[in-house]
Structures are given as structure tokens and as C-alpha cells.
C-alpha positions as CSV (number, residue, x, y, z in Angstrom):
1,X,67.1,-19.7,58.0
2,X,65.6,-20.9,54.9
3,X,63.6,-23.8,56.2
4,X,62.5,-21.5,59.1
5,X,60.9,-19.3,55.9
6,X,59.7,-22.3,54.3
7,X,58.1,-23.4,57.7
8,X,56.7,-20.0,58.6
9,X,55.4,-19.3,55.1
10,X,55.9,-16.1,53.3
11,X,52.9,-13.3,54.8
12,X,49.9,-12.3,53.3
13,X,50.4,-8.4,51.5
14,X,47.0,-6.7,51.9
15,X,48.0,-4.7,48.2
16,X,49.2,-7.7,46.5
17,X,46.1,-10.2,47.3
18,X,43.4,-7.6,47.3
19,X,44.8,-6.0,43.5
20,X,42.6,-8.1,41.2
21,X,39.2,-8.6,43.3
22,X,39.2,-4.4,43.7
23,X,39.9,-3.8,40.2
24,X,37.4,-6.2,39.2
25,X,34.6,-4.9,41.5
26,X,36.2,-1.1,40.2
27,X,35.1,-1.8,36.5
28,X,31.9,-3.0,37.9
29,X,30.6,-0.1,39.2
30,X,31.6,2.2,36.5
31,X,28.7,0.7,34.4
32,X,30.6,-0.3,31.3
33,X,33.3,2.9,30.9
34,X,36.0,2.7,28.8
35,X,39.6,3.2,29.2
36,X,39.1,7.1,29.0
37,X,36.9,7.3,31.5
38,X,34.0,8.1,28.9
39,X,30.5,6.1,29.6
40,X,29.7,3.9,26.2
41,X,26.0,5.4,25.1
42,X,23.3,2.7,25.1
43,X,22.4,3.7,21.6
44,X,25.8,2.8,20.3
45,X,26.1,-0.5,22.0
46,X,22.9,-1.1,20.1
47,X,24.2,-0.5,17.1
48,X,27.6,-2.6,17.5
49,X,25.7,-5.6,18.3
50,X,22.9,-5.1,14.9
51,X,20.3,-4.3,17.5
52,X,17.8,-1.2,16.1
53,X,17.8,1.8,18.6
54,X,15.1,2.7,20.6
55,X,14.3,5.8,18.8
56,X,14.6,4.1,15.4
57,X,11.6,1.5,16.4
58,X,9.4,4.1,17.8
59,X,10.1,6.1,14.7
60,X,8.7,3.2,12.2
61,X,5.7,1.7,15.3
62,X,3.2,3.9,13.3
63,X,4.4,1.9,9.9
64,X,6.5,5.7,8.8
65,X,9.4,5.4,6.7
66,X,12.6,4.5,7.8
67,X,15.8,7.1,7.1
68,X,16.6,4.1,4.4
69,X,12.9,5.3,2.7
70,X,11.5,1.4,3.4
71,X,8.8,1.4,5.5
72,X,8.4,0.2,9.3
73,X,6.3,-1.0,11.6
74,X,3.3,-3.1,11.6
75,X,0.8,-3.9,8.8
76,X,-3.1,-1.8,8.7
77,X,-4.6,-5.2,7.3
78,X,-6.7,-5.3,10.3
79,X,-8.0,-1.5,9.7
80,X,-8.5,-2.1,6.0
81,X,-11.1,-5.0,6.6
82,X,-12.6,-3.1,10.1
83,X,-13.5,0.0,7.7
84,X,-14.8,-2.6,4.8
85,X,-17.0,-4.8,6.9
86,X,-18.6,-1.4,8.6
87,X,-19.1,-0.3,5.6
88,X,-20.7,-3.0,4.0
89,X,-22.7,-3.6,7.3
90,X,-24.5,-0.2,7.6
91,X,-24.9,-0.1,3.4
92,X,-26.6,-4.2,3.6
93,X,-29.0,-3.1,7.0
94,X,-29.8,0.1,4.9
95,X,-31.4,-1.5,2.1
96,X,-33.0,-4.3,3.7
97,X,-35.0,-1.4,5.8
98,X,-35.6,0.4,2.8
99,X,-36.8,-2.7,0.8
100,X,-39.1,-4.2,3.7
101,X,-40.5,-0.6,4.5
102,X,-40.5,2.5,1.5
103,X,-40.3,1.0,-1.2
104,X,-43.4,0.9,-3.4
105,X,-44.3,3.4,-0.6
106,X,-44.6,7.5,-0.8
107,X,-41.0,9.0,-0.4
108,X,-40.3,10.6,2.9
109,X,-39.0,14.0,3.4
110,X,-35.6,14.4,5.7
111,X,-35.4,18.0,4.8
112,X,-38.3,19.5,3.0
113,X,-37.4,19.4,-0.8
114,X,-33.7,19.2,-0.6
115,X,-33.2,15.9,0.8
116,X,-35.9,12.9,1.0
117,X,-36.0,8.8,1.3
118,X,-36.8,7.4,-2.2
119,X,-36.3,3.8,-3.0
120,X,-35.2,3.5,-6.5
121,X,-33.7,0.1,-8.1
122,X,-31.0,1.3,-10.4
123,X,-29.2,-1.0,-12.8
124,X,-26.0,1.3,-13.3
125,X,-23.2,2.4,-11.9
126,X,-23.3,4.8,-8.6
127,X,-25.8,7.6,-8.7
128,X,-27.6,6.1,-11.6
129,X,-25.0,6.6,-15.0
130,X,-24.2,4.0,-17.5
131,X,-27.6,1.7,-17.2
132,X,-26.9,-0.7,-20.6
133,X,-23.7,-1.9,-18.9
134,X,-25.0,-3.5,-15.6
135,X,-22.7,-6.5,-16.3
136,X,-19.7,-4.6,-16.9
137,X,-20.0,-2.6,-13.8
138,X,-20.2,-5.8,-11.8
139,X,-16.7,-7.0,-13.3
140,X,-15.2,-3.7,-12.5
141,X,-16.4,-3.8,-8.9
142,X,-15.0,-7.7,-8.9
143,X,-11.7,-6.0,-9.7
144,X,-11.2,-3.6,-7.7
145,X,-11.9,-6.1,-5.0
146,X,-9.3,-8.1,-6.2
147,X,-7.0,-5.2,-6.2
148,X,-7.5,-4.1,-3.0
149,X,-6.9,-7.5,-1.3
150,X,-3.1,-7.3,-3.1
151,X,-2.6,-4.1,-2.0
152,X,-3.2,-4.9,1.5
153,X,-0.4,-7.4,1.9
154,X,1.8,-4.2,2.0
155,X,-0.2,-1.8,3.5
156,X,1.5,0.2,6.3
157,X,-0.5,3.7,5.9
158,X,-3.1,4.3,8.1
159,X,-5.0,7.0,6.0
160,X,-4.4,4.4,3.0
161,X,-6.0,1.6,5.0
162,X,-8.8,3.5,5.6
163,X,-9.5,4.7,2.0
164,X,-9.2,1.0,0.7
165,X,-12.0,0.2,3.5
166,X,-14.0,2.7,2.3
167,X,-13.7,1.6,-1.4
168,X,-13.9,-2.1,-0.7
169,X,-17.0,-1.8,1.6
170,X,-18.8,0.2,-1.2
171,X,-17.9,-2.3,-3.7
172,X,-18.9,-5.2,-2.1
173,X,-22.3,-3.4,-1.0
174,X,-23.0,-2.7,-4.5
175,X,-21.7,-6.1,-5.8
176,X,-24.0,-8.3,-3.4
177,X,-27.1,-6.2,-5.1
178,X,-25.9,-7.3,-8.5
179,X,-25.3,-10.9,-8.0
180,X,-28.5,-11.4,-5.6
181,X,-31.5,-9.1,-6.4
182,X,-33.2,-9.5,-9.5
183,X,-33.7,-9.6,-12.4
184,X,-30.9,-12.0,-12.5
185,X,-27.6,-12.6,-11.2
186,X,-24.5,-10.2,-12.2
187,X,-27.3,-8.3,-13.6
188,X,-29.6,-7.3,-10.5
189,X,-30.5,-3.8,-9.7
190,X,-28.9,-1.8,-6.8
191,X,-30.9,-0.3,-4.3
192,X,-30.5,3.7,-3.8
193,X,-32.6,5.9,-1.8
194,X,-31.2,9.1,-0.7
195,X,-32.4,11.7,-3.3
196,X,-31.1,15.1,-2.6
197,X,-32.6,18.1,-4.8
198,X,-31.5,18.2,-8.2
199,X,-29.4,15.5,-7.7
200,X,-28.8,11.3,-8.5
201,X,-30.5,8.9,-6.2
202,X,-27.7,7.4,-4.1
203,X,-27.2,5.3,-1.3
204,X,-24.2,4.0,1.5
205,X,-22.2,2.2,-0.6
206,X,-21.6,4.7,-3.6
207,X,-21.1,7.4,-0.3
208,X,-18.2,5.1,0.9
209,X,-16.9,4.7,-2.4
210,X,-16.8,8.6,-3.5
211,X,-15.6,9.3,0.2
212,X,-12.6,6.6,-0.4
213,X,-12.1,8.0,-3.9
214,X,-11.2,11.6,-2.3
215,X,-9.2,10.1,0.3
216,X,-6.7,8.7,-2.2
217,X,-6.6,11.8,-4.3
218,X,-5.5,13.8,-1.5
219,X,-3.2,10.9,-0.4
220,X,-1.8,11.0,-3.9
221,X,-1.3,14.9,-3.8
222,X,0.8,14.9,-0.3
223,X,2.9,11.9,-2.0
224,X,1.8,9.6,0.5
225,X,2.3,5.5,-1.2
226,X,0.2,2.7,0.2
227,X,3.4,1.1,2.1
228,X,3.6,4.2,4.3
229,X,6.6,5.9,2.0
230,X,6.3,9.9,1.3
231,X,8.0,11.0,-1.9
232,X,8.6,14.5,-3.3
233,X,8.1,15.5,-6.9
């Protein structure tokens, strides 16, 4: 009888077989459940495996704050230096067109008597103050050129980026007059024309600059920082 089993072999059982393969293909399709029956959210399997979570990278993509208050996101070098050079571009073609064609010519009038085209060559600072110290002016605006360039290695505000545009466009506007018109160099004369009633002669570069100047006051007030942290007082 027992080498008729042994011959014959012992038959399949459809439950015994079949157990493993249907319990396998059963955890399969329940997408990752656990032993409760509870679905694992994605979020959390982000987080056990040091992965950020999808709503904490779109909450730092515009460079804002994370909820550890260090900013996020990517760098507004690229703005910073966009702002600056069209800045600097529209002050430079300004003065060439004002050099080549008004000046040592009558003034023009943009609005009757409030606002005309006058080409001037001041040797101050903007709008014509502080005329004796044309060489210290020229250091200052060196500076701040310098300063702006450090500040934008950690420069994740937008608003910020464009304010340091602004100044640094200005600056180098004004700066290039200094070092390349006469009468000499670090000591040339900058070029304003726009002469508004009652008012200094001006011109692009001291706009940018007093535009940018604003910017970061109000920046300052709302407690926004360069790196794209907000702080309370």
C-alpha cells in the first residue's frame, strides 16, 4: 500500500499550492496597505525615506521660507543682473542721444514749464548735491557695487532682486560717466537732463537708483530679508 502511494504520488490541493501566489498577488493590489487595512499616505512614505513632500517643495519654488525659517528654492541672481544691465542700457543710450543731439543746444519742452530736456554735466552726486566731492562719490558708487555682487550669492527674494537691479544699474550708469567723460578719470562729469520745475536736473540712472532706494525701505518695513526670510518685530 505504501509503495502504491509512493508510485501514485501524493495529489495536488488546489488551497494548499495556490496559498502563497494569491496572497502575494492580494498585497499587490491593495497598493501598499498595511496590516489594518489602512492605505500608507504618499506624504508619509516621503518622509520615512528623507524625501521632501510635494507641498513642502512647491512651498519654497518661489525661494519662501521654509517652516524651519531657512529659505527655499532657487536663487534671483539671474533677475538681479536682468534689472541691472536694462537699467544701465536705457541710462548709457540716454546720454549718448542727449550728448550727440541737445546738448549745447536750446532745451526742449516735454510739458510746457514743468518738465523739459536740458543737458547739464554735473560733477556731484544725483540731482546735482555735493559738487567738491566728485571723487568720493565715485568710491561710494564702487562700493555699493561691490556690495551688491555679495549680496546676490544669497539672494532668494524676488522684490529684493529687483531693488539691487535697480541700485546696481544706476550705479554703474553713473560710475561709467565718472571714469570716462572728462575732465579726467574718477573725476568726470555725469550727464543729467530731465529738469522738472523747480526741481534738480536728473537723469535714468539716479531714477533707478531713488526707485531701488524706496523698494528696500518698504522691503525693510514688511520685514522682508534679502534671502527670502520674513521676520516680525
Amino acid at each position: 500500500m505504501a509503495e502504491a502511494e509512493r508510485i501514485i504520488g501524493t495529489p495536488d490541493i488546489p488551497g494548499a499550492a495556490g496559498a502563497e501566489p494569491e496572497q502575494s498577488d492580494e498585497k499587490a493590489a491593495s497598493g501598499g496597505r498595511s496590516g489594518s487595512g489602512e492605505q500608507v499616505p504618499a506624504e508619509r512614505s516621503a518622509e520615512d525615506a528623507g524625501l521632501p513632500s510635494p507641498d513642502a517643495t512647491d512651498a519654497g519654488a518661489d525661494g519662501a521660507p521654509s517652516a524651519d525659517g531657512r529659505p527655499r528654492g532657487r536663487r534671483r541672481i539671474a533677475v538681479l543682473f536682468t534689472v541691472a544691465v536694462l537699467a544701465y542700457a536705457l541710462d548709457l543710450v540716454s546720454k549718448m542721444i542727449v550728448v550727440a543731439k541737445l546738448e549745447h543746444h536750446d532745451s526742449i519742452e516735454i510739458v510746457g514749464d514743468w518738465l523739459k530736456f536740458e543737458a547739464i554735466r554735473n560733477a556731484g552726486a544725483a540731482f546735482g548735491f555735493g559738487e567738491a566731492f566728485t571723487v568720493i562719490f565715485t568710491v561710494i558708487a564702487a562700493a555699493v557695487i561691490v556690495v551688491i555682487a555679495r549680496l546676490a550669492r544669497k539672494l532668494y527674494s524676488l522684490p529684493w532682486a529687483i531693488a539691487l537691479g535697480l541700485l546696481l544699474g544706476g550705479a554703474l550708469g553713473n560710475l561709467t560717466d565718472r571714469i570716462f567723460r572728462s575732465p579726467g578719470v574718477f573725476e568726470g562729469a555725469v550727464v543729467d537732463f530731465i529738469a522738472p520745475k523747480h526741481f534738480a536736473v536728473f537723469n535714468l540712472a539716479d531714477s533707478a537708483i531713488v526707485c531701488g532706494g524706496i523698494l528696500i525701505v518698504l522691503l525693510s518695513f514688511r520685514g522682508l530679508d534679502p534671502d527670502g526670510t520674513v521676520h516680525k518685530d
